[in-house]
N, C-alpha and C positions, 0 to 999 in steps of 0.2 A: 504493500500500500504506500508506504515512505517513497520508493522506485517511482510509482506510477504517476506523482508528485513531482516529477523534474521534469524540468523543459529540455534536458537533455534526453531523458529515456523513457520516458512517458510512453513516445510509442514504438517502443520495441518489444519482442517477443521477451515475456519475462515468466522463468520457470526457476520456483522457489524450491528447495530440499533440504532440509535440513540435516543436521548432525545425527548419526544414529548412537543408540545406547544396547550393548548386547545381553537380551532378557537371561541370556544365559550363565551369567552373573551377579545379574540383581536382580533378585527377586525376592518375596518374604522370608525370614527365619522368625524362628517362635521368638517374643519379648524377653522371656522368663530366661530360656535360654540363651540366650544371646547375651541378656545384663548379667550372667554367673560366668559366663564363656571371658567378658570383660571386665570383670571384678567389677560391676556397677549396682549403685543402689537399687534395689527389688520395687520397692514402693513409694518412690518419686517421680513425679513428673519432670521428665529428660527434655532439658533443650539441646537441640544440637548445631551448632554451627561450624561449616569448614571452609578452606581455599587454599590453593598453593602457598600461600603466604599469608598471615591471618592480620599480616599490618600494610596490606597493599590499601594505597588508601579510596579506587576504587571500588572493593566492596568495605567499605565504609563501619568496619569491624569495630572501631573504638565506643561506637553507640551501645555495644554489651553491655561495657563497666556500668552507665547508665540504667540498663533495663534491668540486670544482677540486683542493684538494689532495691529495687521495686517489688520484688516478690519475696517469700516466707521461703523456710525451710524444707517447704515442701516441692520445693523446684529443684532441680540438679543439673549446671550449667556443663556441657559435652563438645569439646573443640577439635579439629582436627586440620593441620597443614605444619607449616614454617614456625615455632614456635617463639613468644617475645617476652620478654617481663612484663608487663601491662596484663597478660593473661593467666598472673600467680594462683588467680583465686578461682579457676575453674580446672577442669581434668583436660589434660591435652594428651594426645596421643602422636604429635607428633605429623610430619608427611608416613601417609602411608600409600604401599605400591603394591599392598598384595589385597587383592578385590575380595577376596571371602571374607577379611576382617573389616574390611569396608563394609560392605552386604551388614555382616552383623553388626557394626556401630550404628549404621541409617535402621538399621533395622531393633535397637536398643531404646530405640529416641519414640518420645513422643510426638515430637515434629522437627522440621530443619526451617531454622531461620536464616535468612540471608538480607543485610543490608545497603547488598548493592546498587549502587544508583545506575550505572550502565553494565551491560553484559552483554559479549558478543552472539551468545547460544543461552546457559544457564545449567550444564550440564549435571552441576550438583542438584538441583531441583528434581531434574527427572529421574533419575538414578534414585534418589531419596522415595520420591512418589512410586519407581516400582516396587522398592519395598515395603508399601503400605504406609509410610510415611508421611501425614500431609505437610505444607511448606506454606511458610508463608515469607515473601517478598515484596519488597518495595515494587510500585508499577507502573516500571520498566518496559520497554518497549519487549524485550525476549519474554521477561516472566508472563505477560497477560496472553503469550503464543503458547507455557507449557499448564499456567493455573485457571482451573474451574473455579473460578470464585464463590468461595463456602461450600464448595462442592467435594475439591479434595485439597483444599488450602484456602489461602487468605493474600488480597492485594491489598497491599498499608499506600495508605496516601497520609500525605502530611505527616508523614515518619510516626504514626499511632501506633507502632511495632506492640506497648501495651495491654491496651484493649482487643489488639490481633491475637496476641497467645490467650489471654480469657475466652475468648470467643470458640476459639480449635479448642482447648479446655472443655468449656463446657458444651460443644456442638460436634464436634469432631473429635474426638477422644477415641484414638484408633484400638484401645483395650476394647471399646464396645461395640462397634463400627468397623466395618469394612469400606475404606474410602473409595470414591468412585476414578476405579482410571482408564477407562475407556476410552479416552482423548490419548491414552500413550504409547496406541497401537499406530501410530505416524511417526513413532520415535526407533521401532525397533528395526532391526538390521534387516530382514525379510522386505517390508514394508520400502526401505529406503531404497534397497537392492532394486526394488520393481521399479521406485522412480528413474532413476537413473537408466534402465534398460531403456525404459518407454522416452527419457528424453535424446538417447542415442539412438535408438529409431526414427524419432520425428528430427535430427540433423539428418540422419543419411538420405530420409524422404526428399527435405526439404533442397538438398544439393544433389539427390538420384545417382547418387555412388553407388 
């Protein structure tokens, strides 16, 4: 839609596809097991957030320290990338490179937040949402392409990050709930493979190679 907006490319042939995510590494694991598998509290509500770098300043990480005070002890703050001092007061894990213990941390969490203001894809979002995990993000041009709004996450406007985890709390509370990710069958490898055939067909048609 942004594309179709310029006076440069307005009218050209435009075929979108996105980044694929392989369901064959994320997908749900049990809560119970997963927070004993990670030595994690049993009976807290888990925030999770992550990025290559947890101090890159676009996704806009420093807004935790803020929202950490905000809640009771019944929250348990979950990080994961480039680690820094600013994040003493929650559990970090560090970069990780091996996807099963990924799978089980997104899949530990109550939800994944992300406070990034731009994102070229969002791919911790989807990754997170196939493992039953809903997400809530700032809304970003990527995020409102991967989130069902209240459906299986939350888009924060006016940085109400907040009221957003209250809301997945008491609305989305994936203990009791099964979120909806129907929307994430555009994400997987199968899905994306077909786009790509179908648009190397329609160049060979359109030049008669």
């Amino acid at each position: 839609n942004e594309i179709k907006k310029s006076k440069l490319l307005q009218n050209q042939k435009i075929t979108q596809i996105y980044n694929c995510i392989d369901e064959k590494n994320f997908f749900p694991s049990d809560l119970i097991d997963s927070r004993k598998e990670l030595n994690l509290p049993k009976d807290k509500f888990i925030i999770l957030i992550g990025s290559q770098k947890l101090n890159d300043k676009l996704k806009d990480n420093s807004q935790l320290l803020n929202i950490i005070n905000k809640f009771s002890k019944d929250y348990f703050f979950v990080s994961f990338g480039r680690y820094y001092n600013s994040f003493s007061n929650i559990k970090n894990y560090g970069f990780i490179n091996d996807k099963n213990k990924l799978r089980k941390l997104y899949s530990s969490a109550n939800l994944y937040l992300s406070f990034a203001k731009e994102e070229a894809f969002g791919k911790t979002l989807v990754e997170s949402l196939m493992c039953n995990t809903p997400v809530i993000s700032n809304h970003n041009v990527s995020a409102g392409e991967i989130i069902n709004h209240k459906s299986n996450g939350y888009l924060v406007k006016n940085d109400d990050y907040y009221n957003a985890i209250l809301w997945i709390k008491e609305n989305l509370n994936k203990k009791s709930k099964i979120i909806d990710n129907s929307c994430l069958n555009k994400f997987s490898i199968k899905h994306i493979s077909k786009e790509y055939i179908s648009l190397y067909k329609s160049i060979l048609k359109d030049h008669k190679l």
